[in-house]
C-alpha positions in Angstrom: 6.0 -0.9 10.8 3.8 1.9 10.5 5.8 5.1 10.9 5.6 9.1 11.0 8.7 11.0 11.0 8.1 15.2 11.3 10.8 17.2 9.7 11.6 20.7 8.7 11.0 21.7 5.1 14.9 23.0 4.5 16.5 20.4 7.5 15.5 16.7 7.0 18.0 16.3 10.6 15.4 19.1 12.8 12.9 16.3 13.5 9.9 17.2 15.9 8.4 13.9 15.8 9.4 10.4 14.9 6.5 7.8 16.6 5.4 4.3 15.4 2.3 4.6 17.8 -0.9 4.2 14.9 -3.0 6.5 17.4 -0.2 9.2 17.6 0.6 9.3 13.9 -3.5 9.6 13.1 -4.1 12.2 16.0 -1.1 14.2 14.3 -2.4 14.2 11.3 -6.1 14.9 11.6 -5.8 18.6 11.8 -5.0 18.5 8.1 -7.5 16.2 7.0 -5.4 13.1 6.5 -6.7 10.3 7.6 -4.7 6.8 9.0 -6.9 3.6 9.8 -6.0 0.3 10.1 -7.9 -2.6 8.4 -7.5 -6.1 9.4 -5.5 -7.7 6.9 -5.9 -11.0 4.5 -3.1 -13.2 3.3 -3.0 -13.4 -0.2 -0.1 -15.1 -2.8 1.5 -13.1 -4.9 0.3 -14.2 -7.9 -3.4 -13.4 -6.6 -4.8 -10.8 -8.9 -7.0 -7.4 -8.6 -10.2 -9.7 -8.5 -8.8 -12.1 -5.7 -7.8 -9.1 -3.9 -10.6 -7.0 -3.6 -12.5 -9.9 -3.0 -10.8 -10.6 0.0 -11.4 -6.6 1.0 -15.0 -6.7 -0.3 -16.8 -5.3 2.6 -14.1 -2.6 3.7 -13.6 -1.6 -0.3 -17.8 -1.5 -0.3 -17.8 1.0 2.7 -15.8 3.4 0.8 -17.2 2.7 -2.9 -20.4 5.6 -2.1 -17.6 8.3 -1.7 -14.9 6.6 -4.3 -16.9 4.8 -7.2 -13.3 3.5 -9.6 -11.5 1.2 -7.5 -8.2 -0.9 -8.4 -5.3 -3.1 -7.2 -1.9 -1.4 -8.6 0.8 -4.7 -7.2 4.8 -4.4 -7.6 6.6 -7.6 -6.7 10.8 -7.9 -7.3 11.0 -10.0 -10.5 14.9 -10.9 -10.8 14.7 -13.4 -13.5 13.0 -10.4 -15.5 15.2 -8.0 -16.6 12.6 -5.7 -17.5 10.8 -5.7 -14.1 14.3 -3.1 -12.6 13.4 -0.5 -15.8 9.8 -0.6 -14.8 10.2 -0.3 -11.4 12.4 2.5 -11.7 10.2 4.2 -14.2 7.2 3.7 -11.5 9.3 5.0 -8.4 10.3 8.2 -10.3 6.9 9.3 -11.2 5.8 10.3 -8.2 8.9 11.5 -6.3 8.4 15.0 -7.0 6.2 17.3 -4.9 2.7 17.5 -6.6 -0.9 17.8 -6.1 -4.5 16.1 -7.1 -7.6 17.2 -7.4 -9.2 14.4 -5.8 -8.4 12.6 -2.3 -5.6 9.8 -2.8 -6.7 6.9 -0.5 -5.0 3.6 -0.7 -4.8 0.9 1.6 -1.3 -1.4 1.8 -2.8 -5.0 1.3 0.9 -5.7 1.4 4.6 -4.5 1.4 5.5 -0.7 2.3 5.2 2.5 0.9 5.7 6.0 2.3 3.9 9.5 1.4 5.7 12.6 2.4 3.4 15.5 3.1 4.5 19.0 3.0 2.6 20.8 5.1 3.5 24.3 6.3 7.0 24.3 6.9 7.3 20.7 7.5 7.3 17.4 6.0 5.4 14.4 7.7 6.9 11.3 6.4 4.3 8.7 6.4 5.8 5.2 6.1 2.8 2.7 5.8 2.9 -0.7 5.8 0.3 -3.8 5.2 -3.3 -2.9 7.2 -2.9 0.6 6.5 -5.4 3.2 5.2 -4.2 6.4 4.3 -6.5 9.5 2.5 -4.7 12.0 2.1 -6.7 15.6 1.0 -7.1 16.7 -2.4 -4.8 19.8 -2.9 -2.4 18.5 -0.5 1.8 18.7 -1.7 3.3 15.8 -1.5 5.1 12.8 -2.4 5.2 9.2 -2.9 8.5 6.6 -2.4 7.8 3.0 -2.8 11.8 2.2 -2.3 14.9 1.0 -4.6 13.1 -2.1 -4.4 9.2 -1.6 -4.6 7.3 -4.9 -2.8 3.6 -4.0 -2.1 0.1 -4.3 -3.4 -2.5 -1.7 -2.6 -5.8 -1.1 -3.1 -6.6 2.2 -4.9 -9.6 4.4 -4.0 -10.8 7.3 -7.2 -13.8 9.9 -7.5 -13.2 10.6 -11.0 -11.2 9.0 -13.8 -9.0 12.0 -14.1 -9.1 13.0 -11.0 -5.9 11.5 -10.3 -3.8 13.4 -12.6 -0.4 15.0 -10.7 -0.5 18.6 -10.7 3.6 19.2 -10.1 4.6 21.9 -8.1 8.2 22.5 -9.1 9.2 22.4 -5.9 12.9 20.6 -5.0 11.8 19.9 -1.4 11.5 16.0 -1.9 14.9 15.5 -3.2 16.2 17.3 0.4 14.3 14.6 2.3 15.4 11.0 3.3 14.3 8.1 0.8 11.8 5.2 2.0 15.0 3.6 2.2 16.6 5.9 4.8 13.8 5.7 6.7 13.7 2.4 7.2 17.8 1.5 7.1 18.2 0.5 11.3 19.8 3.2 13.1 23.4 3.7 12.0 23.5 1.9 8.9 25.1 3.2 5.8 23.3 5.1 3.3 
């Protein structure tokens, strides 16, 4: 379920805020320019591809197109008869766990699976764990973060100004790796990890 957790920068256990309410999360982020909507969703296979899916999201994808133009499906599905599928997954997890930037506002709706953005703002991190239905746009110039999990299952729909506009501008700060995972944040409540 959708979730936002608030945390101090330098004490991921000082938590101001943990909600699942959608309204809650979007009222608390607003004051920074993120935005949290919630689409109705379609169900689509797995093996349905960028054309299937953004047919199925035609009119909601259409509404946003005037503002972002480029528009794409980026899918990760568990492959365990691939060995290659764990290396790439990995390699797709790690590029994006360190604090960084964008030039350009990073919208994506969760046509499936789960995916959280950690945004550092002030002296706090707002864990933003979104799930299937979920709209995110998160500023351009914003620090933050992106975890899509040990085990990365989702499909979103990608939302671009520019064709470089997208490019991570890393801030060399170490803040993500004090922070819980995707995984932590989702583990039930006294679970091992």
């Amino acid at each position: 379920m959708t979730l936002l957790r608030i945390m101090s920068d330098t004490d991921r256990s000082s938590v101001s805020l943990s909600t699942t309410d959608v309204a809650v999360i979007a009222a608390e982020l607003a004051p920074f320019g993120v935005r949290l909507d919630r689409w109705p969703t379609t169900d689509l296979a797995d093996t349905d591809g960028p054309a299937e899916v953004l047919a199925a999201y035609a009119a909601d994808v259409d509404a946003l197109r005037g503002e972002f133009p480029i528009v794409d499906v980026i899918r990760m599905v568990p492959r365990d008869d691939d060995p290659e599928w764990t290396r790439q997954a990995v390699a797709a997890r790690c590029r994006f766990l360190d604090e960084h930037t964008h030039d350009e506002d990073e919208v994506r709706f969760f046509v499936d699976g789960v995916g959280c953005f950690y945004l550092h703002l002030d002296d706090k991190v707002y864990a933003v764990v979104c799930e299937r239905g979920d709209l995110v746009s998160v500023p351009a110039g914003t620090a933050h973060w992106f975890d899509m999990g040990e085990r990365p299952d989702f499909c979103a729909i990608r939302f671009f100004q520019e064709e470089d506009g997208w490019v991570a501008g890393f801030t060399g700060s170490t803040v993500a790796s004090r922070m819980p995972t995707l995984d932590e944040l989702r583990a039930p409540a006294g679970s091992p990890r």
